[in-house]
C-alpha positions in Angstrom: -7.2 -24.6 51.6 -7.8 -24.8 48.0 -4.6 -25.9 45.3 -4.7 -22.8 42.8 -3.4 -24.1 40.2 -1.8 -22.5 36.9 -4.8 -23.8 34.9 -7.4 -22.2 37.3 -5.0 -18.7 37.1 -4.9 -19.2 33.2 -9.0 -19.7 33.4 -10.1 -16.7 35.9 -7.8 -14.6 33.2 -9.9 -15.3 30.3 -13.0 -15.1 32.0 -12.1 -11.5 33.0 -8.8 -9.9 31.4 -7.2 -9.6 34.9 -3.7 -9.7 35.2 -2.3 -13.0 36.3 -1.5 -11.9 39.7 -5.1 -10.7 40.5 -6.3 -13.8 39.2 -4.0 -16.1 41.7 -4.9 -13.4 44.5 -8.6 -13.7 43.7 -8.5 -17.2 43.6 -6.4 -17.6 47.0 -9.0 -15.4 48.6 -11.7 -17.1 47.5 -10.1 -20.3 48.4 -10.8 -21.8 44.7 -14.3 -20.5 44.3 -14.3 -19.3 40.2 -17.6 -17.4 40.9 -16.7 -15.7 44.3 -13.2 -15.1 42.8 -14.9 -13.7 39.7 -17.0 -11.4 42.1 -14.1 -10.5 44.3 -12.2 -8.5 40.7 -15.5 -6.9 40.0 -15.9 -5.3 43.2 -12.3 -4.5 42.9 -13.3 -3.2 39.4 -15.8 -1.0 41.0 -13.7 0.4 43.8 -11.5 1.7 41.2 -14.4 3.1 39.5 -15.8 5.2 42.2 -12.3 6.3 43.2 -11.2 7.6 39.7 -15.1 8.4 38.9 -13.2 12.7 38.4 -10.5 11.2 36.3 -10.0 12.6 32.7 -10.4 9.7 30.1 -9.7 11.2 26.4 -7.6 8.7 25.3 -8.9 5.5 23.9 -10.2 3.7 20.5 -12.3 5.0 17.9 -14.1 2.2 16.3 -16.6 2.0 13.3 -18.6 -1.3 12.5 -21.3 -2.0 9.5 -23.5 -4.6 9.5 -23.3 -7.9 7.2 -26.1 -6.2 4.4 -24.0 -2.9 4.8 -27.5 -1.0 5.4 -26.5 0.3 9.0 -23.8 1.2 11.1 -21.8 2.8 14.4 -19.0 4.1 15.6 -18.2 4.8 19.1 -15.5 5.5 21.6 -13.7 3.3 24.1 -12.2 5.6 26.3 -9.6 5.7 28.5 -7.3 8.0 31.1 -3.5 7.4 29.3 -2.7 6.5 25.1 -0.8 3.5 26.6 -3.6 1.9 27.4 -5.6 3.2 24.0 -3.1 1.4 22.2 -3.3 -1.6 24.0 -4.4 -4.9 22.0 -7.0 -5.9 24.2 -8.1 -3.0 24.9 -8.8 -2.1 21.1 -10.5 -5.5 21.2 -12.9 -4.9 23.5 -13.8 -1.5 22.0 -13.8 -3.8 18.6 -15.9 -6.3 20.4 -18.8 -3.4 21.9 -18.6 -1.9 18.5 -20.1 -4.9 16.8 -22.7 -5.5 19.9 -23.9 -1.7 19.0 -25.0 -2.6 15.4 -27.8 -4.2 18.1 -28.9 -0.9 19.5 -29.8 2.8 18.6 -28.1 4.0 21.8 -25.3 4.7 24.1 -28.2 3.7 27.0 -29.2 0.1 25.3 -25.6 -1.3 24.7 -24.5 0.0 28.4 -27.7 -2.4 29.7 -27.5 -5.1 27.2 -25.4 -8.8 28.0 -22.0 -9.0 27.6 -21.0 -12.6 28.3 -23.0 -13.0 31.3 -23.5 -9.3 32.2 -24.2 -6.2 31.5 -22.1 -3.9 29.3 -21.6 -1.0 31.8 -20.8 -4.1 34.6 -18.0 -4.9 32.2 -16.6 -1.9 31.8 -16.4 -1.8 35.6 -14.5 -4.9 35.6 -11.9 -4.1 33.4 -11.5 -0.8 35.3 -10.2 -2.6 38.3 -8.3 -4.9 35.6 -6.4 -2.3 33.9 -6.5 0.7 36.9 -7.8 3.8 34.7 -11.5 4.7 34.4 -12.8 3.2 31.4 -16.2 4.2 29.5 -18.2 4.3 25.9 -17.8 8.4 25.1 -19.3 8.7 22.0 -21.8 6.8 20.4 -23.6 7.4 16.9 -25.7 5.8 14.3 -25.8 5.8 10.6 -28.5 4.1 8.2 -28.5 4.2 4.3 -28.9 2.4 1.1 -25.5 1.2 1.3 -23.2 2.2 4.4 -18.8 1.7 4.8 -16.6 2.7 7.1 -13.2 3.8 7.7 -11.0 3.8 11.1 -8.1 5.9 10.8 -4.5 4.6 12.0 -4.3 4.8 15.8 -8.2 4.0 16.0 -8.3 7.9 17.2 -10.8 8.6 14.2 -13.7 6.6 13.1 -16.1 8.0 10.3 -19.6 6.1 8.6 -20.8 7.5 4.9 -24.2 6.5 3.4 -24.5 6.5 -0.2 -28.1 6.9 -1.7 -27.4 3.6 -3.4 -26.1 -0.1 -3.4 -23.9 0.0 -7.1 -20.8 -1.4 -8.2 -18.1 0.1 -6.6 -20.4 1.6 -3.9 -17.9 0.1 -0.8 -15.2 1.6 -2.1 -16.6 5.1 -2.2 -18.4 4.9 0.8 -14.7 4.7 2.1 -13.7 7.6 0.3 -16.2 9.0 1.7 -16.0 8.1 5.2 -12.4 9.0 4.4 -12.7 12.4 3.2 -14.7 13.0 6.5 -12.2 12.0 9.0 -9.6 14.2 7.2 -11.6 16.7 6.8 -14.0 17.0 9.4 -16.9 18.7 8.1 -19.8 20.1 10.1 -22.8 19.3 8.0 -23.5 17.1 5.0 -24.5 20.0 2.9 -25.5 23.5 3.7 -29.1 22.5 4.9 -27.2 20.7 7.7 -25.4 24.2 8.9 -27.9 25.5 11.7 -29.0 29.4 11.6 -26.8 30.5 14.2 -23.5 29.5 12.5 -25.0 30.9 9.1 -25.5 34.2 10.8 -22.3 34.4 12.7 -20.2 33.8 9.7 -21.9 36.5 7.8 -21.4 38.8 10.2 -17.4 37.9 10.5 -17.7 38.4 6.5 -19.2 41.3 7.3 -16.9 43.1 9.9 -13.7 41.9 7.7 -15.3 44.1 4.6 -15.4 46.4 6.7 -12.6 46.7 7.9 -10.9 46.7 4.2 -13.0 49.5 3.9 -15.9 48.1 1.7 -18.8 50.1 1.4 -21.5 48.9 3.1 -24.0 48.9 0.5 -21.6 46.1 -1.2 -21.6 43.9 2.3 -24.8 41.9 1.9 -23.9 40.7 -1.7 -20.0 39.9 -0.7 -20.9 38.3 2.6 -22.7 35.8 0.9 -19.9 35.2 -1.4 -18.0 34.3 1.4 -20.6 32.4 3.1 -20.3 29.8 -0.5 -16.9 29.9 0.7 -17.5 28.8 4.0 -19.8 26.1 2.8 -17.6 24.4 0.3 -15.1 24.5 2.7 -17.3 23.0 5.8 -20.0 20.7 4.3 -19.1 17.3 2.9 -20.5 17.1 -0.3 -19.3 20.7 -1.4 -15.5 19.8 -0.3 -13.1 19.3 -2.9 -12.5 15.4 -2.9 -9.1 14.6 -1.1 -8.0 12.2 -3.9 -8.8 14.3 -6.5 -9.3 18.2 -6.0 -10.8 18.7 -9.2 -13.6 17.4 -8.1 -16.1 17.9 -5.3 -16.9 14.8 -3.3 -20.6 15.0 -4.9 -19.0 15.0 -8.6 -16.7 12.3 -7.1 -19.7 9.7 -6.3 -21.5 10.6 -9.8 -18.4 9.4 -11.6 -19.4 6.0 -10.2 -22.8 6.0 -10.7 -24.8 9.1 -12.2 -27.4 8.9 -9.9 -25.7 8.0 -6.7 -25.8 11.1 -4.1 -24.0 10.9 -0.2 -27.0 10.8 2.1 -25.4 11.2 6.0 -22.0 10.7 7.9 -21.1 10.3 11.3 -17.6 11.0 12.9 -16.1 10.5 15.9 -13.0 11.7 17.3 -10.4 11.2 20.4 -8.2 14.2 21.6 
C-alpha cells in the first residue's frame, strides 16, 4: 500500500480542481498511481455527466475575450445548474481560461475538440462535472471580427458584449466599450435596420397597424403611420439608431463620429445568462 501523502493530495488537486477529499480517495484507490487516480475522477466526472445529462444549466459566466492586435474576438458561456457555482472563482476562471482558447477557433465544435492541458475541451468539462457535481457545458459561442474590436463583461459575468468599429483611431478602445456597453444594456436585435429580417418588419407593421385601428384611424392613413412607427421601432431596436446611454442626445452612430468623423460601428455580438 501506497503512502498518500499531503503533497501527492495537494498535486492530483491542481492537475484536476477536485476537491481534496476526492483527490486522497483517488489516490488511495489507485494506490498512488497519479495517472490511474487522474483517470479514476474523470470517469467519476463522466458518471455525473450522464446522470445529470436532463439537468437545467442556465446559470454560469458570460465571458468576452479580444485578441492582442484587437482585430477579433468571442464571447461565450460557461454554464452551469445553480448561480453558486456561476459565481464561483474557479469556475469563472475556467470559463476565463476557454474564452481565451476560443480567440483559436471559429466554433463552439473546434474549442470542444481542441487540447486543454492534455485533453480535449469537452473531456475537461466532463471532469470538472464530477469535480463540482452540476452538469457543466459551453452554451453560447459567437465571433466578432473588425478593424478594431473591445469588449465589455458586465458585473456578475451574466452579460458579455463584442463591438467592431470600422476603424483603429485614437480613442477607438474606449468606444468600442461604449459600444459593447450600450449593447449589453440595451440589447438590440440588429445592428441597423438591414439587420431586422422580413418577418419582424412585417409583424411590427401589422401591430402598428391594428393599434390605428383600433384608435379609429382611417385606414387610408395606416400605411403612412405604420411606417412611422416602424422608424420607431428601429431606433429603439437597432444599435446604431439607439440613443447612446451616456449621452441621449446623441445616437450611438453620432456618438462614434464625435471621435473620429469617419468611424462607423460595423457588428456586435451579445451573449446573455438567465
Amino acid at each position: 500500500m501506497a503512502t498518500i501523502t499531503a503533497a501527492d493530495v495537494n498535486k492530483l488537486r491542481t492537475i484536476t480542481g477536485a476537491g481534496m477529499m476526492d483527490c486522497k480517495k483517488a489516490l488511495v484507490e489507485a494506490d498512488g498511481d497519479f495517472d490511474l487516480a487522474i483517470e479514476n475522477l474523470r470517469k467519476k466526472g463522466q458518471k455525473v455527466a450522464a446522470n445529470r445529462s436532463d439537468r437545467e444549466s442556465t446559470e454560469g459566466a458570460a465571458i468576452a475575450a479580444v485578441n492582442a492586435d484587437k482585430t477579433a474576438g468571442v464571447v461565450i458561456t460557461l454554464n452551469c445548474e445553480t448561480d453558486f457555482v456561476g459565481k464561483n472563482e474557479g469556475f469563472v476562471k475556467l470559463a476565463t481560461d476557454l474564452a481565451n482558447q476560443a480567440l483559436n477557433f471559429t466554433t463552439k465544435e473546434e474549442l470542444l475538440a481542441s487540447d486543454f492541458g492534455g485533453i480535449t475541451v469537452a473531456e475537461k468539462l466532463i471532469e470538472q462535472t464530477g469535480v463540482i457535481g452540476e452538469k457543466i457545458e459551453i452554451g453560447s459561442f459567437e465571433r466578432l471580427e473588425g478593424a478594431f474590436v473591445g469588449s465589455y463583461i458586465h458585473a456578475g459575468n451574466k452579460i458579455a458584449t463584442l463591438a467592431a468599429l470600422s476603424a483603429n483611431v485614437a480613442g477607438a478602445e474606449e468606444a468600442a466599450r461604449n459600444v459593447a456597453m450600450q449593447a449589453a444594456a440595451m440589447n438590440p436585435i440588429a445592428l441597423d435596420e438591414a439587420g431586422v429580417d422580413a418577418a419582424t418588419i412585417e409583424k411590427e407593421i401589422e401591430i402598428a397597424k391594428d393599434q390605428l385601428r383600433a384608435e379609429g384611424k382611417p385606414e387610408a392613413m395606416l400605411d403612412n403611420i405604420a411606417k412611422g412607427k416602424l422608424n420607431r421601432f428601429f431606433k429603439d431596436n437597432t444599435l446604431v439608431n439607439q440613443d447612446f446611454i451616456k449621452d441621449g442626445s446623441m445616437s450611438v452612430a453620432a456618438y462614434v463620429k464625435t471621435v473620429d468623423g469617419g468611424l462607423t460601428v460595423t457588428g456586435f455580438r451579445r451573449v446573455a445568462l438567465g
